[in-house]
N, C-alpha and C positions, 0 to 999 in steps of 0.2 A: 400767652405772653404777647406784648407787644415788640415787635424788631422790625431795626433801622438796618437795612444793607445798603452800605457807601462804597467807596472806590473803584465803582466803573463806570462807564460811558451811559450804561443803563440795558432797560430791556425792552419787546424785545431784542434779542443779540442778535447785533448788525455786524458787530466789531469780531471779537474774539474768544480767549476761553476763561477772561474772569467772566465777561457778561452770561456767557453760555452756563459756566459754572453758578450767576446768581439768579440768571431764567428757572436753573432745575433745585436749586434750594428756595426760593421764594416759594411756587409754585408747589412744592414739598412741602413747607412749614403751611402755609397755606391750606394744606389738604387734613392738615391735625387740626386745625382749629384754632392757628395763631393767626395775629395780625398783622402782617407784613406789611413794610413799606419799604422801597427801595428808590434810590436816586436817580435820577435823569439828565445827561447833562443837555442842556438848552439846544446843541447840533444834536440830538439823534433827534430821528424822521419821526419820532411817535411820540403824540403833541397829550394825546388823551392824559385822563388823572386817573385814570384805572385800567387795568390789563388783565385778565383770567381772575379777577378775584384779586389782584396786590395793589394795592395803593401806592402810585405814581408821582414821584416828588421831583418838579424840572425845577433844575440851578441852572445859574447861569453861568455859560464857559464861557471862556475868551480864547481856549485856545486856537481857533482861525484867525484870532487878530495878534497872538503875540504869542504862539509857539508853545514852545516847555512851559513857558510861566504860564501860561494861561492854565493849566492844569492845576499848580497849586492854588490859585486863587480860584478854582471850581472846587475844588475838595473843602475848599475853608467855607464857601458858600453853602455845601452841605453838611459843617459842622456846626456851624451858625445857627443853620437852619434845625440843626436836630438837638442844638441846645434848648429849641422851645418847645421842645416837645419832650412825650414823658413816657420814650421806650423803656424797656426794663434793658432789654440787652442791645445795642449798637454796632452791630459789625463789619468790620473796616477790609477791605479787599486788598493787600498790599497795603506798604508802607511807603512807598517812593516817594511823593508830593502831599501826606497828610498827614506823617507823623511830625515834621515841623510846627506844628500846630499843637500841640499837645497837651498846653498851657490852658486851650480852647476847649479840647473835648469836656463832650457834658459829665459834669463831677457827680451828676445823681445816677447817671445809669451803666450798664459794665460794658465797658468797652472791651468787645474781642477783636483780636488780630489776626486774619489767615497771614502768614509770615510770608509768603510766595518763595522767592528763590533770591539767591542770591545775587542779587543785582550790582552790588558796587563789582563784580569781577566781569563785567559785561565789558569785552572789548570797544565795542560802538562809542564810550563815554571815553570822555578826557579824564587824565588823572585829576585835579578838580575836581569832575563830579564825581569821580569813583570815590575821592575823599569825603564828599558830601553822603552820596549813598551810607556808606560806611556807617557814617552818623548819623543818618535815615533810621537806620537799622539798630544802634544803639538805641535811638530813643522810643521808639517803640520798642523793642524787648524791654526796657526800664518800666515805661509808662503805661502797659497795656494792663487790665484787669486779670486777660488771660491771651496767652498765644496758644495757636494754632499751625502746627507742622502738616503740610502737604506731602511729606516724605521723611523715613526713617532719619533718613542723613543729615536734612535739616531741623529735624527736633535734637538730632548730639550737637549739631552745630551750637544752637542754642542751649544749648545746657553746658558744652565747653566753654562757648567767648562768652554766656551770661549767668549762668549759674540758675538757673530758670527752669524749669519744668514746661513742658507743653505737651499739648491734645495732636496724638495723628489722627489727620484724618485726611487721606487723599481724595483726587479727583475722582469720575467714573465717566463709566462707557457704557453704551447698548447695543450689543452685538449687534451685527448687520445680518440682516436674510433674504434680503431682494434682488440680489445680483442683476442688472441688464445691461449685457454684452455691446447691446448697441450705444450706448453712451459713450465709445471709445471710437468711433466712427468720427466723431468730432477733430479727434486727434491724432488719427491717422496711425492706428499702431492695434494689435491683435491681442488676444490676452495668451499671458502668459511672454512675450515676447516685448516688452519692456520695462525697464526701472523707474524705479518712481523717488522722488524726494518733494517733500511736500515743509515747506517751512518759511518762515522771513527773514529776508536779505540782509543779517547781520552776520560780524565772524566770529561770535562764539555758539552760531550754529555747523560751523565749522560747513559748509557750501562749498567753499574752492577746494578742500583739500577732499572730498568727494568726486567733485566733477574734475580735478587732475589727475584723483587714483581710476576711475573710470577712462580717460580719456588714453589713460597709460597700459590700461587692459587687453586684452585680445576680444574682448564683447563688442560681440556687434549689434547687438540690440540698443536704441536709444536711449537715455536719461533725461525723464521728463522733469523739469523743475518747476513744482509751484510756487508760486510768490510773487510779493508784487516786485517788479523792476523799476519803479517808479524811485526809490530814494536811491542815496549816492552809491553803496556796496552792490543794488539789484543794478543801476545804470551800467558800472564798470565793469560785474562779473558778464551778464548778456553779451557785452560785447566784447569782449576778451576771448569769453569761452562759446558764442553760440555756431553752430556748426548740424551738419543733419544726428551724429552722435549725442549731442546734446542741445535739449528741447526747452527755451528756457519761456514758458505759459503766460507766466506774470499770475496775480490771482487769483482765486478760484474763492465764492463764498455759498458755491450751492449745494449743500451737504448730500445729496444724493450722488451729485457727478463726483466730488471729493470720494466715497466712499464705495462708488464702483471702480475708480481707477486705483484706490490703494486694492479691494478685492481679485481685481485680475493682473496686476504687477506680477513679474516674476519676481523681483526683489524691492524690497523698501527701505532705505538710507532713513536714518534715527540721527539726525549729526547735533543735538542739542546738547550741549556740554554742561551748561547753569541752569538750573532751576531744582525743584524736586519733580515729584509723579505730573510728567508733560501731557496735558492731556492729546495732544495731538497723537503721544505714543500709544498711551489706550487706545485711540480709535482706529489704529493700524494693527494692535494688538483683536481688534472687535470685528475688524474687517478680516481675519486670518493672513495678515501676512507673512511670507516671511522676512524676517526682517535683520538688518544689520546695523547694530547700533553704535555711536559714540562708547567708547571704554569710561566709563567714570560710575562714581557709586550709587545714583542719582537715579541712570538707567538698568545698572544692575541689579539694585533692590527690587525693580519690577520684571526683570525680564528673566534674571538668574542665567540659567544656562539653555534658554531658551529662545538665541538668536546669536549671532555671529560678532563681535566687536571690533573695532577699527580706532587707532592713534593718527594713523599720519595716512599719507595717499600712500603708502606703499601695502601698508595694511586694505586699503581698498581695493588695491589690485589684486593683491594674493584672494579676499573673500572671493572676485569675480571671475577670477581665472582657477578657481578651485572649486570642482564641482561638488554641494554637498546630498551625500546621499537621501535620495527621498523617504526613506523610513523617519531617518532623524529630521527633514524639513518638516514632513506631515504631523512628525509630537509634538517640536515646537509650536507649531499652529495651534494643534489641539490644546497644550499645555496655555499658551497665551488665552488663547478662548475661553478656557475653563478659568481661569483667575475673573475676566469680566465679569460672568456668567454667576462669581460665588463670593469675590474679593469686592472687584471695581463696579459695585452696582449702586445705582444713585438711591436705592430705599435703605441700602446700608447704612451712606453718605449724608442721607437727611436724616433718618432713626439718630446717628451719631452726634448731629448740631443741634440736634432737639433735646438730647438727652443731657450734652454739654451745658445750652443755655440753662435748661433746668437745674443740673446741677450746682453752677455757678451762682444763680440766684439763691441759692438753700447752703450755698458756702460749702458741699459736699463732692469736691473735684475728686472721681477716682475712673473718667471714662477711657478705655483704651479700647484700639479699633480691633475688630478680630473678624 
């Protein structure tokens, strides 16, 4: 097959977990004997027209010269771009700035949707845009050849508000096995003897009501926050809340250091309320954390009873100030581990997009994830 993957910044992933997510499906499809090509937007640092074998398509972004818009006018430059072209299958990474376009997408070839998460409930947005999102999201569930759920919740979503069927197929993770203690030397804290939250400075990762249920605790071990502080919620929580109890880092994008400090946390805050299967939470899941998550159905389907949940800061204080037996911390560990290991694994994850596109070209839709 020939496939177009669109809706990210590109690869390789400088950015985040779609780009991460179309590094290890490119890459994937790539190793069957398909021929990938994925989008680039004109800022990422990597200029080349080939990368591991995938063919490297740079559009041009505007977004450093005009913000949000500049996004959609990058998504429409790679529909443009791949209306001259003669994928078989086209697939779109989120919905947010290119299902407005729709009228656009190429009419000869199938367009698939990963559906992401539910973005018009993202507190960060004006009503406005949430009403926009909204209708983001309508018109791709209308217009797409086929959608793709990242999570149980959000494939009923889409079969409640659209009457639609769609393909789960979540994110994945690769357990972690390298441990070095010394990488925390950086940060001045011991393993085992501090918290960890690792996310971006928005409030429906819920961040403050975290670092108030913590601050309101009897713990005396630190809460180290990663993210960047650089936008307006990371600017005001730093300074509100930073103090020696709480550590606020700013970003971190070097997946080793990320993945020794979720492995020697003594606990790991989950506070992501919207989306479906967060890949951030697999890789806390792959690093053996233990972990305490946001309450919602989002992070339940993945974690089940396999971590601790939290509504408000008062639920944070009680997880902190209540010790839980290490029999039950060590299953949940185990138990998360073992899902990576059997569930959350990316030859699942690519076996399942490859099986989809095929099917879809042969009009023979019956793949479900197991």
């Amino acid at each position: 097959m020939k496939i177009g993957i669109l809706g990210t910044r590109g690869i390789p992933n400088n950015y985040g977990g779609f780009e991460q997510f179309a590094q290890h499906l490119s890459t994937g499809l790539r190793a069957k004997g398909h021929e990938v090509f994925v989008y680039n937007s004109s800022l990422h640092p990597y200029k080349e027209k080939h990368w591991e074998g995938i063919n490297i398509i740079h559009c041009n972004d505007w977004e450093d010269r005009l913000g949000t818009a500049g996004q959609f006018i990058y998504d429409l430059n790679c529909i443009k771009d791949a209306r001259a072209r003669d994928f078989d299958v086209l697939l779109q990474l989120g919905y947010t700035s290119n299902s407005i376009w729709f009228r656009s997408w190429p009419k000869t070839q199938s367009n698939v949707i990963n559906m992401d998460g539910l973005e018009w409930k993202r507190a960060k947005y004006s009503k406005v845009t949430r009403l926009f999102l909204k209708q983001a999201e309508a018109w791709a569930a209308k217009h797409a050849d086929w959608l793709i759920a990242d999570s149980i919740a959000i494939q009923q979503h889409i079969l409640d508000c659209y009457k639609r069927k769609s393909s789960y197929i979540p994110y994945a993770a690769e357990a972690f096995g390298n441990p070095n203690a010394s990488v925390l030397d950086n940060f001045h804290v011991q393993p085992q003897q501090y918290h960890l939250l690792i996310a971006r400075m928005e409030p429906e990762n819920n961040i403050e009501m975290i670092v108030r249920g913590h601050l309101s605790s009897t713990q005396n071990h630190p809460l180290l926050v990663v993210g960047s502080v650089k936008n307006k919620f990371g600017k005001r929580w730093s300074k509100k809340y930073s103090r020696e109890r709480i550590r606020f880092i700013d970003a971190i994008y070097d997946k080793d250091i990320l993945n020794n400090l979720r492995f020697f946390s003594s606990l790991y805050f989950h506070g992501h309320s919207v989306g479906g299967t967060n890949p951030s939470l697999l890789e806390a899941m792959a690093c053996q954390c233990n972990i305490a998550a946001h309450d919602n159905p989002f992070n339940k389907s993945v974690l089940a009873d396999a971590a601790s949940y939290f509504s408000t800061a008062a639920d944070v204080k009680n997880i902190l100030d209540t010790p839980i037996d290490p029999s039950d911390r060590n299953r949940r560990k185990e138990n998360n581990l073992e899902k990576i290991t059997t569930i959350y694994t990316w030859d699942k994850v690519i076996d399942s997009y490859d099986k989809l596109f095929a099917e879809i070209l042969t009009s023979k839709i019956e793949i479900t994830y197991s």
